[in-house]
N, C-alpha and C positions, 0 to 999 in steps of 0.2 A: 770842704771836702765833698766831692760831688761823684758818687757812683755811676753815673748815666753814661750815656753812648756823646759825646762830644755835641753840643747845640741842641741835644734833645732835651726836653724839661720832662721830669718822671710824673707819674702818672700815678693818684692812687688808686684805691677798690674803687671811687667811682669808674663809672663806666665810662669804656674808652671809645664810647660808639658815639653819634647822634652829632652834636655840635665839633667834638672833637675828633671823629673820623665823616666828614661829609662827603657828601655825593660827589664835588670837585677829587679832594684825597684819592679816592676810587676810583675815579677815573686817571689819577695819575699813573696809578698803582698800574692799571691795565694798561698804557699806555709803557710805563717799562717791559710787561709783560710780553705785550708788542714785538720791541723792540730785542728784546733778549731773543725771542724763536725767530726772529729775522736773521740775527748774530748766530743763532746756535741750532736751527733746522725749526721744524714745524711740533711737534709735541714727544712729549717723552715717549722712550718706548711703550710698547702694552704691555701688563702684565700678564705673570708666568699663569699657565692653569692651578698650577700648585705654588703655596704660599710656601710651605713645605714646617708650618708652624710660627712664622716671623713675627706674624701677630700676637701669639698668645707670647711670646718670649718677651715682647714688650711690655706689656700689660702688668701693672701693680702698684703701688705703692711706693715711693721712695725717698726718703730721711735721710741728711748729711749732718746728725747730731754728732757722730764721732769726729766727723773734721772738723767740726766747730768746738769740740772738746780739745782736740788737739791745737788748736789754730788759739785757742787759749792759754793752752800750756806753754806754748810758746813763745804769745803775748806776740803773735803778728798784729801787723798796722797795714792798713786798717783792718779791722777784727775780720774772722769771718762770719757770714749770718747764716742763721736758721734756714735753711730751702728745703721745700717740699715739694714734689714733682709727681703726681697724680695721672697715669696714663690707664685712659678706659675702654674697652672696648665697645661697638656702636651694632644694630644689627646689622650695618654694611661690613662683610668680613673686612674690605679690604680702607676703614676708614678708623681710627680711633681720637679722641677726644686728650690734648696735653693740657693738665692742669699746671699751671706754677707758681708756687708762693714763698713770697719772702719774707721774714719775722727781718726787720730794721732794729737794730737798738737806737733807742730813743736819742740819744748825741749825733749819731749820727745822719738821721730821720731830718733831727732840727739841722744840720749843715748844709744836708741836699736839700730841705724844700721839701719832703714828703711825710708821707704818712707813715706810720710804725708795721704795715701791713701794707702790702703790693701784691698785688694778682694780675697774670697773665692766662688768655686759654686759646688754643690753638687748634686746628684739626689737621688731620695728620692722613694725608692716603700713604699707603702702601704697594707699592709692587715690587714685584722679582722679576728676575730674565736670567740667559744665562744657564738655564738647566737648576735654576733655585740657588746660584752661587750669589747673584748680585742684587742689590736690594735698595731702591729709592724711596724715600721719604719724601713725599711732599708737603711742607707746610701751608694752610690756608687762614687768612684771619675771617672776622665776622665780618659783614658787610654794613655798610654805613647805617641801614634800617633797624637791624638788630640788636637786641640792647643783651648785652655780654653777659648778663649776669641771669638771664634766659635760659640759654643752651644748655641741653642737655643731651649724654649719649644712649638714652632708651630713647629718645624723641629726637633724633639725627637727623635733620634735612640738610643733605649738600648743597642746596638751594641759596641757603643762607650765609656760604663763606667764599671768600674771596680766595684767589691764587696768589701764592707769591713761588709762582715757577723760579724765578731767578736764585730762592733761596733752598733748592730743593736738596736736599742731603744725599749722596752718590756713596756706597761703601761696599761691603762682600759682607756675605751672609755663611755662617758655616756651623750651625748649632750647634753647642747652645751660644755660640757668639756673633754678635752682630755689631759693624762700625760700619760708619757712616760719616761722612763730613759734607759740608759745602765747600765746591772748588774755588781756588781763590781767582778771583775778580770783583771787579765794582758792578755790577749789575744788583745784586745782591742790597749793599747800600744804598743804594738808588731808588730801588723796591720797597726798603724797609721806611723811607725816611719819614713817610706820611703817618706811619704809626705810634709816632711821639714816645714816650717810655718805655712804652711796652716792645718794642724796640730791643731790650738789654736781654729780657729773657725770652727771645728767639734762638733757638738752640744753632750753633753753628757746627758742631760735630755732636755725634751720641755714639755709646761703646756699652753694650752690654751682656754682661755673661756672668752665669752663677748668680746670685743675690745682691750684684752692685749695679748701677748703671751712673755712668761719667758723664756726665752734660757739659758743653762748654758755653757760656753762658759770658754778658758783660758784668763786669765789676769795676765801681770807680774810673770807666773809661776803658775801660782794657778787658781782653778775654780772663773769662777767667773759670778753671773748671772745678764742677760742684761734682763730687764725692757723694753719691748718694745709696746707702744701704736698704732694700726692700723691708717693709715691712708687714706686709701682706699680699 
């Protein structure tokens, strides 16, 4: 039983930089990058002068223990895991830092090949357009120099993360709700492939409003959405 994104081998706490994202990876990566704003115009729009709050709404803490309480009771197969999804603000308004962790149970851990603990971290730009209705997500990974377990969001250099424009999340903003998804196409796949595990927890849609927010995230090969409650 293997949770990963199909061909990709998962990835533990070590870090996902240095040997296992290199300078070739990198360059692939921007090389799709490329090729997607050839296919789809030249850069996203600019953002709005006003955010109109999109960032603080994101921002918190978030625990899917009740789904995994429930995903119990139920005695679904395979179970569901602990995820914890950490999103920080940076002092670039328009940038925040995505934590995400997954508690594996140990049976399961042993079938895929990893560790009982996985982390993923992301950076995230934000813009609006639109008059503050519309709201893109861009996700960024680290660059192959950077060692992941570094970064921090009081100590933000944009400097140090890479685009993955083709995976940018397109949704409406209308507070206090916010959704978002990636359009379907393969550019997206394409882009992600060089990132090996880390790969599964790349968010592919996010939904948030009131004290939840919805991730869609990979599980055992397939999408699969985490249910996560704010905790702070």
């Amino acid at each position: 039983m293997d949770f990963r994104a199909p061909g990709l081998p998962i990835r533990s706490q070590r870090p996902l930089t240095g040997a296992a994202l290199t300078a070739l990876t990198a360059a692939a990566i921007l090389l799709v990058m490329a090729a997607y704003r050839a296919a789809h115009g030249t850069e996203p729009a600019a953002a709005s002068a006003s955010f109109t709050g999109a960032e603080t709404l994101l921002v918190g803490r978030f625990d899917n223990s009740a789904q995994v309480a429930e995903g119990q009771a139920a005695a679904k197969q395979p179970p569901v895991q602990h995820v914890l999804i950490t999103i920080e603000p940076t002092p670039r308004k328009d940038w925040e830092l995505w934590r995400v962790h997954m508690d594996v149970e140990p049976d399961l851990a042993r079938a895929a090949g990893s560790d009982t603990s996985l982390d993923a971290v992301w950076a995230m730009k934000i813009s609006t357009s639109n008059h503050g209705k519309s709201i893109e997500l861009l996700p960024h990974t680290v660059g192959p120099s950077v060692d992941e377990s570094t970064v921090s969001a009081n100590a933000f250099d944009p400097s140090q993360w890479l685009s993955l424009e083709a995976c940018m999340l397109i949704g409406k903003l209308s507070p206090p709700r916010i959704e978002a998804q990636v359009p379907a196409n393969e550019m997206c796949v394409a882009a992600a492939m060089g990132l090996g595990g880390k790969r599964a927890f790349l968010p592919s849609s996010v939904e948030r409003e009131g004290d939840w927010l919805h991730a869609q995230l990979m599980f055992f090969g397939r999408p699969w959405r985490v249910d996560a409650h704010r905790i702070n």
